[in-house]
KEMAR-469575 format. One record per residue (C-alpha): residue number from 1; residue in three letters; x, y, z. Coordinates in nm, 4 decimals. Example, Ala and Ser with C-alpha at 12.3 -4.5 7.8 and 13.67 -1.06 7.14 Angstrom:
REC   seq   type          X          Y          Z
REC     1    ALA     1.2300    -0.4500     0.7800
REC     2    SER     1.3670    -0.1060     0.7140
***
This chain:
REC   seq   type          X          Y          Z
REC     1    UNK     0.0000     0.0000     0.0000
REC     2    UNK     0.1071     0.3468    -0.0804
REC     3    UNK    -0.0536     0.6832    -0.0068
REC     4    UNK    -0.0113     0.9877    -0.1596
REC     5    UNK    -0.0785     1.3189     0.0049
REC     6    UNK    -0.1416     1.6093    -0.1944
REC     7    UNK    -0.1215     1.9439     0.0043
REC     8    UNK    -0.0954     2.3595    -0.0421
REC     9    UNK     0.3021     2.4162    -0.1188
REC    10    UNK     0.4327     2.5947     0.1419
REC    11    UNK     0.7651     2.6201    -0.1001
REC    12    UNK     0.5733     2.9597    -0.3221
REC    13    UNK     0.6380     3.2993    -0.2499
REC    14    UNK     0.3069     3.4576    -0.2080
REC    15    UNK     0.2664     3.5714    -0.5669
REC    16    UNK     0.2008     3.2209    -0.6794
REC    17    UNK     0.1247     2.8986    -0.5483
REC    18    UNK     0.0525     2.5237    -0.6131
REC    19    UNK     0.0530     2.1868    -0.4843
REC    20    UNK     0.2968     1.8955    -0.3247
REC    21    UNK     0.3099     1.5373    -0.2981
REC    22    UNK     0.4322     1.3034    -0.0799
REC    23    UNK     0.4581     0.9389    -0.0679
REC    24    UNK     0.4296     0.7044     0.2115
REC    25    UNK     0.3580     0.3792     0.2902
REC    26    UNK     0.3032     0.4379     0.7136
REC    27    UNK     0.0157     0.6887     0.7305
REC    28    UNK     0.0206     0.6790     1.1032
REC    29    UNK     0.3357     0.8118     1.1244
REC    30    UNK     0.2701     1.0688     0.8449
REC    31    UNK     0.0040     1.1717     1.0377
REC    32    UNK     0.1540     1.1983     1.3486
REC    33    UNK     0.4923     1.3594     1.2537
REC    34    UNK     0.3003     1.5903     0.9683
REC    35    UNK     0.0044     1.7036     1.2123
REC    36    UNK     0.1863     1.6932     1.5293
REC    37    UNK     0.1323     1.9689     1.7970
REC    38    UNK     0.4337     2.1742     1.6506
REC    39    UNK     0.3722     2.1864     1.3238
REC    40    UNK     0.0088     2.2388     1.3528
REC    41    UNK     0.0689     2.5587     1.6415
REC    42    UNK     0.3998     2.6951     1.3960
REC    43    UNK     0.2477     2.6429     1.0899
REC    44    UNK    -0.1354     2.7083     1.1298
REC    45    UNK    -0.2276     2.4156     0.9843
REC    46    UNK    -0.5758     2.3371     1.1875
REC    47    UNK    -0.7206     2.4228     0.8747
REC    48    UNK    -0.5546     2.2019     0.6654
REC    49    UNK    -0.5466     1.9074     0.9060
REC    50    UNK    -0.9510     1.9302     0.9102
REC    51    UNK    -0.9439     1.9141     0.5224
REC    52    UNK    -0.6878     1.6297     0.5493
REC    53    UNK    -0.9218     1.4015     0.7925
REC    54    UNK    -1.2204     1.5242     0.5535
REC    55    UNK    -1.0592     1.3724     0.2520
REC    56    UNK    -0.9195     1.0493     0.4372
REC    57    UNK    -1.2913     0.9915     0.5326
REC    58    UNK    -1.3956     0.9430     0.1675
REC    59    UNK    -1.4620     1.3266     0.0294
REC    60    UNK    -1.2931     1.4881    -0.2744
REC    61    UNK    -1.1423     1.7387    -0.0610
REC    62    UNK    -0.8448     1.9432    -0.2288
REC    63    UNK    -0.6296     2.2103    -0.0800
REC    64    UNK    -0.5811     2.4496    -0.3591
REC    65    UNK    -0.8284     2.6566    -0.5711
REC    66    UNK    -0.9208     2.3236    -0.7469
REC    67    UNK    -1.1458     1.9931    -0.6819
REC    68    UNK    -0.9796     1.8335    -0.9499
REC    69    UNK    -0.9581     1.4738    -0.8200
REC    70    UNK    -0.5986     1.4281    -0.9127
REC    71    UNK    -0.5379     1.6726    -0.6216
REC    72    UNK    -0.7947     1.5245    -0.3825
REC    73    UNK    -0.5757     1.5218    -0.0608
REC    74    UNK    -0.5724     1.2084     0.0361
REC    75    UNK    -0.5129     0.9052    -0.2118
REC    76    UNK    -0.3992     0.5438    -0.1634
REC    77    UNK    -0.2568     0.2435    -0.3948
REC    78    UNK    -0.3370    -0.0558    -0.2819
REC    79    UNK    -0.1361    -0.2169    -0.5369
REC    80    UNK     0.1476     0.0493    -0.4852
REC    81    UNK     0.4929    -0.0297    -0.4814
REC    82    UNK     0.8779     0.1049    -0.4366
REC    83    UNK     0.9850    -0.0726    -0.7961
REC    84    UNK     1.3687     0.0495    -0.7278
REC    85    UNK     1.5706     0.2696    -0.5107
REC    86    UNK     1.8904     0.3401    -0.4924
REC    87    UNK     2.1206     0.5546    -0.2141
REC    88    UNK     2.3976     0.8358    -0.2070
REC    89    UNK     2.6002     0.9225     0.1032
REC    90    UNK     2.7565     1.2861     0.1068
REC    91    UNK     3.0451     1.3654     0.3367
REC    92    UNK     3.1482     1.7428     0.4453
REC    93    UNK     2.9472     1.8987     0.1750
REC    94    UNK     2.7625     2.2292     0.1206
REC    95    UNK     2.4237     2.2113    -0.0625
REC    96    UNK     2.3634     2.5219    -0.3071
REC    97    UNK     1.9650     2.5875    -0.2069
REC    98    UNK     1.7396     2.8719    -0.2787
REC    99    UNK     1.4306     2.9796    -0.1338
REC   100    UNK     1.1260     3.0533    -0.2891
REC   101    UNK     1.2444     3.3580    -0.4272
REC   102    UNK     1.5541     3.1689    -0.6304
REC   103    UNK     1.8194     3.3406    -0.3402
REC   104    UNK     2.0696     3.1486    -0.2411
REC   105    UNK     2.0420     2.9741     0.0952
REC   106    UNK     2.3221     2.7304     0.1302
REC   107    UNK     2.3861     2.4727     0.4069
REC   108    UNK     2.6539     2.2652     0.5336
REC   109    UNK     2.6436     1.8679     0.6471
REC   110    UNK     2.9150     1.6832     0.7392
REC   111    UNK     2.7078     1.3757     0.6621
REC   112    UNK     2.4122     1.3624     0.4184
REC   113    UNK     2.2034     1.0691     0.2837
REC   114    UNK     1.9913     1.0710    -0.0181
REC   115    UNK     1.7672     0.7810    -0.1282
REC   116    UNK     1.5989     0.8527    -0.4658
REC   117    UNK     1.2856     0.5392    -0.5530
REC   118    UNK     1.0602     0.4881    -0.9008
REC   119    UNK     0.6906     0.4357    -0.6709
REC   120    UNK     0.4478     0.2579    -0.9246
REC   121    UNK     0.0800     0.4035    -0.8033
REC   122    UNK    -0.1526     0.1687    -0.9189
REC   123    UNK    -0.4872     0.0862    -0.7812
REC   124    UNK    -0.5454    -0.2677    -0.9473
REC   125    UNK    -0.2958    -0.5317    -0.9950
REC   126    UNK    -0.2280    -0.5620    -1.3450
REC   127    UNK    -0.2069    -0.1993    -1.4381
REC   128    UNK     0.1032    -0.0170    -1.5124
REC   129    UNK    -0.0098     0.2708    -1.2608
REC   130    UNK     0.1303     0.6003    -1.2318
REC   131    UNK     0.5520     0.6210    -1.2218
REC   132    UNK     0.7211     0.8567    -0.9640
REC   133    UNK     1.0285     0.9957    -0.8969
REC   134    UNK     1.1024     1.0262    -0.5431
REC   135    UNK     1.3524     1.1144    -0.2828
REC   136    UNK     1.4238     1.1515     0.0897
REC   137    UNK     1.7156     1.2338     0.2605
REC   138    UNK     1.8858     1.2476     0.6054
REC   139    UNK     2.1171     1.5369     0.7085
REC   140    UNK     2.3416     1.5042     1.0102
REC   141    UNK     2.5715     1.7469     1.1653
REC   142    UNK     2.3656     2.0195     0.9624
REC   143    UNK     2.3525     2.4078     0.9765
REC   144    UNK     2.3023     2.7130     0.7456
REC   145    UNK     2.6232     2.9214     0.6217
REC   146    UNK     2.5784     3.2589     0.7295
REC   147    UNK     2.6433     3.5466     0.4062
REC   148    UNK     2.7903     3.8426     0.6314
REC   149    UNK     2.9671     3.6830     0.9068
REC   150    UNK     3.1341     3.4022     0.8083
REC   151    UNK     2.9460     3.1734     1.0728
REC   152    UNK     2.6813     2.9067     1.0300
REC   153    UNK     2.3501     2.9257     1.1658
REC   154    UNK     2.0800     2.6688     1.3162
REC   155    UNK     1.9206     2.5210     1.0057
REC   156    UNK     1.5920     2.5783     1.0791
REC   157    UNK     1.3104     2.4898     0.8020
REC   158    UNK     1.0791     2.6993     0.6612
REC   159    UNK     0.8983     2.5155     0.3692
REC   160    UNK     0.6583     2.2348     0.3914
REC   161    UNK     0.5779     2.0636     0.7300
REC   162    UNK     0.7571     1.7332     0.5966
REC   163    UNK     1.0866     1.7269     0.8073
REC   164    UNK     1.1776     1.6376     1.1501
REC   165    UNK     1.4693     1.8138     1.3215
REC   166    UNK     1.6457     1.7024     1.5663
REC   167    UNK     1.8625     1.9611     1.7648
REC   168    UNK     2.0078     2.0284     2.1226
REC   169    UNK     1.8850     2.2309     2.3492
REC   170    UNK     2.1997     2.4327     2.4232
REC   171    UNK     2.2648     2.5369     2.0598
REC   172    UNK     2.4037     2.8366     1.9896
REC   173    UNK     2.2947     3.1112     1.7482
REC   174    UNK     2.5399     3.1567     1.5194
REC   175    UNK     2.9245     2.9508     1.6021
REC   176    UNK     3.1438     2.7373     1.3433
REC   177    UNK     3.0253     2.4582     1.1999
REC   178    UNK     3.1488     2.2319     1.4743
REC   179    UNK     2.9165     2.3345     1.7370
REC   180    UNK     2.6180     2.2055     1.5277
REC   181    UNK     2.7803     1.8565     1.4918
REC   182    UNK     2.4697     1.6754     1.6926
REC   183    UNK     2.2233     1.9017     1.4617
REC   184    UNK     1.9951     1.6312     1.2191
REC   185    UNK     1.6974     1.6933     0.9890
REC   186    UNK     1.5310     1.4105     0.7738
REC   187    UNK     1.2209     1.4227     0.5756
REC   188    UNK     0.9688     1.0911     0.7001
REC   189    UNK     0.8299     1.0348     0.3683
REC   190    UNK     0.8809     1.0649     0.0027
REC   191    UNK     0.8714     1.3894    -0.1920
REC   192    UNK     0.8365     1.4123    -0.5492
REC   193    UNK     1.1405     1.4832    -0.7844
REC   194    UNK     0.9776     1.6483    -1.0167
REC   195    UNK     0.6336     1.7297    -1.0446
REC   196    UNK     0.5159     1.4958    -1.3275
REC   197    UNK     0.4426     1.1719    -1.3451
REC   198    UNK     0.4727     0.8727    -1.6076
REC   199    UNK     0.0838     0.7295    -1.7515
REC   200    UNK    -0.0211     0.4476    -1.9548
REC   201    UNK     0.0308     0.0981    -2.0634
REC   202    UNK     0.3893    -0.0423    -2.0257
REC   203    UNK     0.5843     0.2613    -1.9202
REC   204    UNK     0.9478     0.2699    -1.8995
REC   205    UNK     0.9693     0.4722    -1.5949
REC   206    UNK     1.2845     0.6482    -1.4506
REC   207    UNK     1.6388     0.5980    -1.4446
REC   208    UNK     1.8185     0.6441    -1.1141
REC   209    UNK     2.1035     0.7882    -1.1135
REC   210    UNK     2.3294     0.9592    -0.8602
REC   211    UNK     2.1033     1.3379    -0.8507
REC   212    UNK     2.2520     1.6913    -0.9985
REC   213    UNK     2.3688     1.9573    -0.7723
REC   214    UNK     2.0379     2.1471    -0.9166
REC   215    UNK     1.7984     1.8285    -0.8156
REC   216    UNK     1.9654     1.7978    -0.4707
REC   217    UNK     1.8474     2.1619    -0.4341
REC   218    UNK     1.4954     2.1290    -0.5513
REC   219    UNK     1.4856     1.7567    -0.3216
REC   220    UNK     1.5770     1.9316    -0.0418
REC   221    UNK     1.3262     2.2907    -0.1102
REC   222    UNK     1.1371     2.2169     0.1763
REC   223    UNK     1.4337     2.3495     0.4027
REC   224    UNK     1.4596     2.6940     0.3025
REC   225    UNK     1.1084     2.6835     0.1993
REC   226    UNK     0.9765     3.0506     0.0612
REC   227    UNK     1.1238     3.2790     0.2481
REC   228    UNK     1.4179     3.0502     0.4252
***
């Protein structure tokens, strides 16, 4: 079983806007990292979450400006599956991100981990489905590089609700790199690639390889988010 959760992007600057996906095959823990106290207090989403349950109960219940069923909020595969994946471990690198507004917003990890899948959506068993591109990642020892001084920063996100940090409390403003060492920040479920997907009978699907310095950015756009 996979689901797919469509929700508002939280990635656009406020003179646009759209939709993201994400893929997972534990909607309880989706749920409960996605709608957790937190997230729903920091990031207003009591709206949202109502919409979410609303959809999950059976409703075409979209959150854009749409009730287009292909962005009904809450979807599931019964015949879903990961077809492949494949993995690529980073060591002492700094990812080139920008925020919604293309400005740069880079950040440091001494250790990084990014797993890239082809999910097959299908609802029956003998249909090709729906092809995805997907990708989560893991970031340990993780901070922001500060412009002006010369220092990092906490790496705090500021896009969509879909990654759990994991910091100390004694953590310093702004220090060397170093002092963020126990900093880590992972996403806990898939997020789309790109923003198309593969239809029809037979489809080839997606080769995986090891991702572009521009795809690592747009994989990991939910960490500067719009404004990050």
């Amino acid at each position: 079983m996979i689901y797919k959760i469509t929700l508002f992007d939280a990635n656009c600057p406020s003179c646009t806007s759209g939709t993201a996906s994400f893929f997972t095959e534990d909607i309880d823990e989706f749920e409960r990292n996605y709608f957790s106290d937190e997230n729903v207090e920091w990031g207003k989403l009591e709206a949202q979450k109502e919409r979410y349950f609303h959809s999950k109960a059976g409703e075409n219940v979209t959150d854009y400006y749409s009730d287009d069923p292909e962005l009904n909020i809450f979807q599931y595969a019964e015949y879903g599956t990961i077809e492949k994946r494949k993995t690529f471990h980073y060591k002492d690198k700094i990812f080139e991100l920008h925020n919604g507004f293309l400005i740069p917003s880079p950040i440091y990890a001494a250790e990084a981990t990014v797993e890239l899948a082809q999910i097959a959506f299908k609802k029956h068993p003998y249909e090709e489905g729906k092809k995805y591109l997907v990708a989560r990642y893991s970031l340990s020892g993780v901070c922001s590089e500060s412009f002006f001084s010369g220092k990092f920063d906490d790496c705090t996100p500021y896009g969509n609700a879909i990654i759990k940090t994991c910091y100390p409390e004694d953590l310093p403003y702004r220090g060397e790199k170093e002092d963020f060492a126990d900093c880590k920040l992972s996403t806990f479920a898939w997020v789309e690639l790109y923003q198309r997907c593969f239809k029809g009978d037979h489809v080839k699907g997606y080769e995986i390889e090891e991702p572009t310095e521009e795809q690592l950015a747009w994989i990991m756009r939910d960490i500067p988010g719009d404004a990050g």
